[in-house]
C-alpha positions as CSV (number, residue, x, y, z in Angstrom):
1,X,68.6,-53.5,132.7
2,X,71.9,-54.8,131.0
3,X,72.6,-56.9,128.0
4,X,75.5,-59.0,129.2
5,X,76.8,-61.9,127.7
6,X,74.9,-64.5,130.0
7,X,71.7,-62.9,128.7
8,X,73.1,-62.9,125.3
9,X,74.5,-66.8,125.7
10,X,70.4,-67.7,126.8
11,X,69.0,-66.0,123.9
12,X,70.7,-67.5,121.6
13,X,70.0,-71.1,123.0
14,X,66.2,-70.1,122.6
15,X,66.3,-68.8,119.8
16,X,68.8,-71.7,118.4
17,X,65.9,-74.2,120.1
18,X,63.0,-72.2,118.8
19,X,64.4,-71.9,115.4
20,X,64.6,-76.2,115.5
21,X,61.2,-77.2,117.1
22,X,58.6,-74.4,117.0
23,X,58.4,-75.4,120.8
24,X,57.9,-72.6,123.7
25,X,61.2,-73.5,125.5
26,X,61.7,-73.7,129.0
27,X,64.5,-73.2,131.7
28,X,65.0,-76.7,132.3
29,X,65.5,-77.5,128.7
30,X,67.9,-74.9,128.5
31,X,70.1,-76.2,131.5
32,X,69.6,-79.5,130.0
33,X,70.8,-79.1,126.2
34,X,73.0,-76.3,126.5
35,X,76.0,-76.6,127.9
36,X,75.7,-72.4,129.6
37,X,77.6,-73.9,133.2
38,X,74.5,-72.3,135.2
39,X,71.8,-73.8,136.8
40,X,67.7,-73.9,135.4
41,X,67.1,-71.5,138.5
42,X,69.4,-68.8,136.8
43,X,68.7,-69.3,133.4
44,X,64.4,-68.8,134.7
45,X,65.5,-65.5,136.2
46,X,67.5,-64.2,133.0
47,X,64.6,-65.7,131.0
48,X,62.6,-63.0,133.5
49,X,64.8,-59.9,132.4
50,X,64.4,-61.1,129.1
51,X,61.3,-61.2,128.7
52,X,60.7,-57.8,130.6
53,X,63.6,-56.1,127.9
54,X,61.3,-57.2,125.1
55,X,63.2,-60.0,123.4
56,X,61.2,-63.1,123.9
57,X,57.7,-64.0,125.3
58,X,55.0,-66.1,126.8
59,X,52.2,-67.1,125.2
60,X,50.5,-68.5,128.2
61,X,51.5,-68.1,132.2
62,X,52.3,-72.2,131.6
63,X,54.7,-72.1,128.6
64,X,58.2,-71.6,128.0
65,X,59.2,-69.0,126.3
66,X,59.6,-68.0,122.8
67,X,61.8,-65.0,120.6
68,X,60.1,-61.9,120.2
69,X,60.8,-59.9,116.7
70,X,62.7,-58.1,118.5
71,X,64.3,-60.9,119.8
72,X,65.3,-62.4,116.4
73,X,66.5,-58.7,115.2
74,X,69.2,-58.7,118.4
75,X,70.2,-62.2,116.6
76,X,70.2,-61.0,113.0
77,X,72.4,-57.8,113.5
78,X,74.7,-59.3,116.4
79,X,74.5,-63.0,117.0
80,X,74.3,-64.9,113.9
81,X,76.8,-66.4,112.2
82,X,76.9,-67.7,108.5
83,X,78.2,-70.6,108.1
84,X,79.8,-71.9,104.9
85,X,77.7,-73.9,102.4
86,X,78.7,-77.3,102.0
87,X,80.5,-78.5,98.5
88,X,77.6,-80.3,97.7
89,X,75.6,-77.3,97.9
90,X,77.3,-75.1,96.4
91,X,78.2,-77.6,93.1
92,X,74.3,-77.7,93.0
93,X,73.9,-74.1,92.7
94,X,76.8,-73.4,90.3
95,X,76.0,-76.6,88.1
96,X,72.0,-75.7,87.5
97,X,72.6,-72.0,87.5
98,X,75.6,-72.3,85.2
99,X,72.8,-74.4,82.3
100,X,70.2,-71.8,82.9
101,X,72.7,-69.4,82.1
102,X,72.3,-70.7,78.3
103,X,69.0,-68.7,78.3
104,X,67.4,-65.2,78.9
105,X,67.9,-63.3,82.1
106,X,64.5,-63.5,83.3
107,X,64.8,-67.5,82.9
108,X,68.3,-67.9,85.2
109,X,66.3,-65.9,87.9
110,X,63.1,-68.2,87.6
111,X,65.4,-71.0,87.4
112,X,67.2,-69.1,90.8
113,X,64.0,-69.5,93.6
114,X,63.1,-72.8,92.3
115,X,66.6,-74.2,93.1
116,X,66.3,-71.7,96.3
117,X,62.7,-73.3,97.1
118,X,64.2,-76.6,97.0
119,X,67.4,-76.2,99.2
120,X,65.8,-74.4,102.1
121,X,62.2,-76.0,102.3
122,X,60.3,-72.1,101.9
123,X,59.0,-70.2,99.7
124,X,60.8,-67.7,97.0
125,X,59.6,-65.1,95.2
126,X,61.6,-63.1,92.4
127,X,61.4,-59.6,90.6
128,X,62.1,-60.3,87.2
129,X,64.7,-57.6,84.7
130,X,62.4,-55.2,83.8
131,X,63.1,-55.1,79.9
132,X,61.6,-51.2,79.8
133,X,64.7,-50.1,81.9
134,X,67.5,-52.2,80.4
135,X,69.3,-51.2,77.7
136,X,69.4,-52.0,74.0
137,X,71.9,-54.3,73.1
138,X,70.7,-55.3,69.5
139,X,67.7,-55.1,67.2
140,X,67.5,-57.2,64.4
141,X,65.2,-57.6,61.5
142,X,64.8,-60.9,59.5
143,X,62.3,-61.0,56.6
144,X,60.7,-64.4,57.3
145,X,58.1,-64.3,54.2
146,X,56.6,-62.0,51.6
147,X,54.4,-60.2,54.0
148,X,56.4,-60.9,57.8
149,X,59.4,-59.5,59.2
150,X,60.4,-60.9,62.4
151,X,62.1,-58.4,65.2
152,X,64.7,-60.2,67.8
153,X,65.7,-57.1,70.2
154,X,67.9,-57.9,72.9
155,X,69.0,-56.4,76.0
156,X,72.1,-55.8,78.0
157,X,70.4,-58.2,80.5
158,X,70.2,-60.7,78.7
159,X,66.6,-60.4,77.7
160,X,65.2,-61.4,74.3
161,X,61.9,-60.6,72.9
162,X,60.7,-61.5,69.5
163,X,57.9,-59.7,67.7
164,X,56.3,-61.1,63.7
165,X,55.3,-57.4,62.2
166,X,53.3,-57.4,59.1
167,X,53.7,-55.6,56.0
168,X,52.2,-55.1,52.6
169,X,54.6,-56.3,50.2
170,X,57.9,-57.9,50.6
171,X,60.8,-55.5,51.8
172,X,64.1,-55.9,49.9
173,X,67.2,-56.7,51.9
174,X,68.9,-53.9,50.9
175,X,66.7,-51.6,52.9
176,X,66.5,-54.0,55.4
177,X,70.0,-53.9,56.0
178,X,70.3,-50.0,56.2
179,X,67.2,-50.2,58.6
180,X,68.7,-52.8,60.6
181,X,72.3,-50.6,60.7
182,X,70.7,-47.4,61.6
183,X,68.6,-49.0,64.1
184,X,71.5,-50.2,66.1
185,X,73.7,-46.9,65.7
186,X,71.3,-44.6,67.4
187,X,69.4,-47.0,69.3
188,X,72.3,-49.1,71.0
189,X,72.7,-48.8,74.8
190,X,69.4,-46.5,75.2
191,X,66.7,-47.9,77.6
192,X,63.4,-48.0,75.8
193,X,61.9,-45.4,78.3
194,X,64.7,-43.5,76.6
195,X,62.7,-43.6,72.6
196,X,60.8,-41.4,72.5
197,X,59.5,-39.0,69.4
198,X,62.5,-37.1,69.0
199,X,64.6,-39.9,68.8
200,X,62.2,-41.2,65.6
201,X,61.8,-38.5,64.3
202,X,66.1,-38.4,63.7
203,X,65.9,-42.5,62.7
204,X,62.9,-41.1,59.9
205,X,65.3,-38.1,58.8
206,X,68.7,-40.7,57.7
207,X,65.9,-43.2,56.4
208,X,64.7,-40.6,53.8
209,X,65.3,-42.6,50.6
210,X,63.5,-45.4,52.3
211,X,59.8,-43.8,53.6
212,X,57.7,-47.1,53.1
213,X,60.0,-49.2,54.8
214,X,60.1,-46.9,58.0
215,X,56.2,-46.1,57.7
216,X,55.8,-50.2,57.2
217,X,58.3,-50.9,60.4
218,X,59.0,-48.1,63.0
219,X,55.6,-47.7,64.4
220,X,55.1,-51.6,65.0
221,X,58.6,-52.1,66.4
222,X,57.9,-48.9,68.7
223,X,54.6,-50.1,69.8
224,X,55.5,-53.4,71.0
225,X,58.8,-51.8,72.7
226,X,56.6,-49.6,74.6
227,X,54.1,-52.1,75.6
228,X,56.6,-54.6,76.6
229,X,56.2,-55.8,80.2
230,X,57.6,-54.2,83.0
231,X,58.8,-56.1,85.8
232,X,57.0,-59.5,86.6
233,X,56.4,-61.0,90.4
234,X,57.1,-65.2,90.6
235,X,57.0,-67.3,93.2
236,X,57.7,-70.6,93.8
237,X,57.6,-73.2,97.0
238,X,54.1,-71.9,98.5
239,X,53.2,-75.1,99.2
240,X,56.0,-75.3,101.6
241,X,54.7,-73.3,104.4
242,X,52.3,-76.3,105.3
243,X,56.0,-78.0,106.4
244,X,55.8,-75.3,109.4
245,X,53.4,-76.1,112.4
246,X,52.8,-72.3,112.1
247,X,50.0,-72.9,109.4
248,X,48.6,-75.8,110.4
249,X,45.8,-73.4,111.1
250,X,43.5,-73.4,107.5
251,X,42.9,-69.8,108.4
252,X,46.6,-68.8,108.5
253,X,47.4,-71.1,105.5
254,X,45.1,-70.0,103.5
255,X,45.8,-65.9,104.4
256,X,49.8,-66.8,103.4
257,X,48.9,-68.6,100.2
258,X,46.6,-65.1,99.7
259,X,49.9,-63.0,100.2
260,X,51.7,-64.8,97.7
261,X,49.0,-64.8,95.2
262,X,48.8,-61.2,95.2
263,X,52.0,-59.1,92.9
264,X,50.8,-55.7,94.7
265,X,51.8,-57.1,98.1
266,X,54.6,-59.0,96.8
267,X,56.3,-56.0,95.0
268,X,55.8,-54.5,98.7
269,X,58.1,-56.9,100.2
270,X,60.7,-57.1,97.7
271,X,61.2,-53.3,97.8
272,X,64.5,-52.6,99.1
273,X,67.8,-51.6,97.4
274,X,70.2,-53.5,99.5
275,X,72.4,-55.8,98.8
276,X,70.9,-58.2,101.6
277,X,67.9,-57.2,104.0
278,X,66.2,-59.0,106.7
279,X,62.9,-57.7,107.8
280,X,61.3,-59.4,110.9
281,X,57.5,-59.8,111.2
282,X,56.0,-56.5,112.4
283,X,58.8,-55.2,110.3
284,X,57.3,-55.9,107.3
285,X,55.0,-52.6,106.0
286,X,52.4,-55.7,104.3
287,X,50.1,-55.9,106.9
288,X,49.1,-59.8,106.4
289,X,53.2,-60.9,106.4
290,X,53.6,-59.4,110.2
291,X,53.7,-63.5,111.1
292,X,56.8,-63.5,108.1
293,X,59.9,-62.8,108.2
294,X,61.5,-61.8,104.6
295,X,65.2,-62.3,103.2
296,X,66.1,-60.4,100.3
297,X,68.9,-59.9,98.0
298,X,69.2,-57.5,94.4
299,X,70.9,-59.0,91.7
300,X,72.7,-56.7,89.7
301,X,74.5,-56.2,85.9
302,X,77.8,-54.4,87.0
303,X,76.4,-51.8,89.4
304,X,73.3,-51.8,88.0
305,X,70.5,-53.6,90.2
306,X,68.0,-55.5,87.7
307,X,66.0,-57.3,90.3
308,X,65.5,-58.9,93.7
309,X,65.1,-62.1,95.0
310,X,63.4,-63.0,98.2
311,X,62.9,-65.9,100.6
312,X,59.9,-66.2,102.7
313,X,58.9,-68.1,105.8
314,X,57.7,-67.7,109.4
315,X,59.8,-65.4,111.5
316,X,61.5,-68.4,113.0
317,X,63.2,-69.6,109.5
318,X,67.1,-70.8,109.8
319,X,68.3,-67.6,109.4
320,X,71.8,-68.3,109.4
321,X,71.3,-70.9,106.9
322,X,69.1,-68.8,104.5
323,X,71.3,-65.8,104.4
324,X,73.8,-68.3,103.4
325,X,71.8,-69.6,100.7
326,X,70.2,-66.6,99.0
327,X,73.8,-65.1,99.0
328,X,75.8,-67.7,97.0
329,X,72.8,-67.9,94.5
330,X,72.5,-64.2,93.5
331,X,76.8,-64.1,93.4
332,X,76.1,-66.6,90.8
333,X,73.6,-64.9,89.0
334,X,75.4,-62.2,89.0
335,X,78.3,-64.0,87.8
336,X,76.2,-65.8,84.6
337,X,74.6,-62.5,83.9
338,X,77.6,-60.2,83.7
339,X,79.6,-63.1,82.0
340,X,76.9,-63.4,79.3
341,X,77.0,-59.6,79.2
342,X,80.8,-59.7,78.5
343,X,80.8,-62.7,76.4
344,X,78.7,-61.0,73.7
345,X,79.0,-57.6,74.6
C-alpha cells in the first residue's frame, strides 16, 4: 500500500489534533477542522489504510483514531517542521542563561531544564560535566590558617571544587608558591583519570627540597580528586506530567514519578551522542518509559560533549515546539560555556 500525499496530508491533521487534545480523532472532525478538500467518507477510508500500514490506531471498535509510535516517527523524520521561537522566548533564554553563566558549569545546566521545565510544561532531566573527565584548568592553594590550606581546582568546564586539607604546622608561602607552580605546569590540561602514580611520583622528584610539604599536601589533594563525583542525574518539572490526561491514572503517575526518581534509568535515557535525538515510546530501551517519548540534546566545550539534556513527556508532546526549545537552550549553553572557557582560558 502507498504513502501518498493525501495519506500523508490526514496524518498530519491527526497527529496535529492528537498532539492538541489527547482526543481519539475521528473522520468527521477531520473533514470538519481541516481544510484537506475531501469528504469524511474519504478521509474514513485513508484513516482505514492507515491504520492497516501501522501508523495510527483504535483503542476501541467506537473511537477515532489515534498516532501509533510509528506514526509519530513518520512525523518526526519527515513531517515536522520547527518553527522559530518567538523574541520573547528567546530573550528569556539568553537573559537567565546569560546570569547563570556567572557561575560553575554544572549550575548553567541546572539553571538550563528548570527554565526548559517552565517554557514547555514537561519534565527535564540533565547529565551534569563530569569533573573526572574534564580537564585541569588551575589548582590553587591558599593557606587559610596555621593548620588549613584550602585547594580551589578548576576545570576547563567551568567546574570549581574547593577542598580545606589539614596539616601539622603552618606551611611557609615560599613552598607554597613552588607547589602551587609545579602543580599547574605538569598538571594543566590533564583529566584527573589522567593522574595517576607516575605522574606523582615526577611532581615528588622536582619537589625534593620540599618533602614535608608534598607528604603534608599531595596525597589529600589526590584523594579528593579521585573521589570527586562523576556525572550527576537532575530533574526538574515531574510534577508536570499530572498537566497530561495520560496520568490521571494514580497507577501510571505514580510509575512515571518512579522513572524519574531512579539515576540508573535516567542515565539510560539520556545515553546518546547526538547532537539531537528523538526516541518514541517503544523506542526507548527503559522498559517503564515505553508510554514516553524523549528529546535529547549534548552540550558540548568545543567538540567536546560534557553532558546531555533531555525533555520528557508522553509520546504526544509538541514536538515541533520542543525540538525548538531544547535546541536554542543548549546553543546557549554552549555559547556561555565556551565563552567562559575563552574568557579565562
Amino acid at each position: 500500500m502507498e504513502m501518498d500525499e493525501r495519506k500523508i496530508r490526514i496524518l498530519q491533521a491527526i497527529i496535529n489534533d492528537y498532539i492538541e487534545t489527547a482526543e481519539p480523532v475521528g473522520s468527521r472532525t477531520i473533514a470538519k477542522k481541516y481544510d484537506l478538500g475531501i469528504s469524511s467518507a474519504t478521509i474514513r477510508n485513508e484513516m482505514a489504510d492507515l491504520e492497516e500500514m501501522g501508523y495510527i490506531e483504535q483503542l476501541h471498535s467506537s473511537s477515532g483514531r489515534k498516532p501509533s509510535d510509528r506514526g509519530y516517527r513518520l512525523y518526526v523524520d519527515k513531517l515536522m517542521h520547527i518553527p522559530q521561537l518567538s523574541p520573547e522566548e528567546e530573550l528569556i533564554i539568553k537573559s537567565q542563561l546569560v546570569d547563570a553563566a556567572l557561575y560553575e558549569a554544572d549550575k548553567i545546566v541546572k539553571q538550563a531544564i528548570t527554565l526548559l521545565s517552565e517554557l514547555t510544561q514537561l519534565t527535564c532531566i540533565v547529565k551534569t560535566p563530569s569533573i573526572k573527565k574534564s580537564r585541569l584548568k588551575s589548582i590553587t592553594l591558599i593557606n587559610i590558617d596555621k593548620f588549613d590550606v584550602l585547594s580551589i581546582v578548576v576545570t576547563d568546564s567551568g567546574l570549581i571544587r574547593n577542598n580545606v586539607i589539614r596539616v601539622n604546622k603552618m606551611i611557609e608561602e615560599t613552598a607554597l608558591l613552588k607547589l602551587n607552580n609545579i602543580l599547574n605546569s605538569r598538571l594543566r590540561n590533564l583529566t584527573i583519570e589522567d593522574i595517576n602514580l607516575e605522574v606523582i611520583t615526577n611532581l615528588k622528584s622536582e619537589l625534593y627540597n620540599y618533602d614535608g610539604v608534598f607528604d603534608a599536601i599531595i596525597p589529600v589533594l589526590y584523594d579528593s580528586l579521585k573521589s570527586s563525583d562523576s556525572s550527576e542525574y537532575y530533574t526538574q518539572g515531574s510534577n508536570n506530567i499530572f498537566n497530561y490526561p495520560e496520568y490521571k491514572d494514580i497507577d501510571k503517575a505514580r510509575e512515571f514519578l518512579s522513572l524519574m526518581s531512579d539515576s540508573k534509568n535516567l542515565k539510560n535515557l539520556l545515553i546518546s551522542n547526538s547532537n539531537l535525538n528523538i526516541s518514541i515510546g517503544t523506542e526507548n530501551t527503559v522498559e517503564s518509559a515505553k508510554d514516553c517519548s524523549i528529546v535529547t540534546a549534548v552540550y558540548k566545550l568545543n567538540d567536546r560533549n560534557l553532558g546531555s539534556i533531555g525533555v520528557v513527556g508522553p509520546t504526544r508532546i509538541p514536538y515541533s515546539k520542543v525540538v525548538s526549545m531544547v535546541t536554542s537552550i543548549v546553543r546557549t549553553i554552549n555559547d556561555n560555556i565556551n565563552k567562559n572557557y575563552t574568557d579565562n582560558g
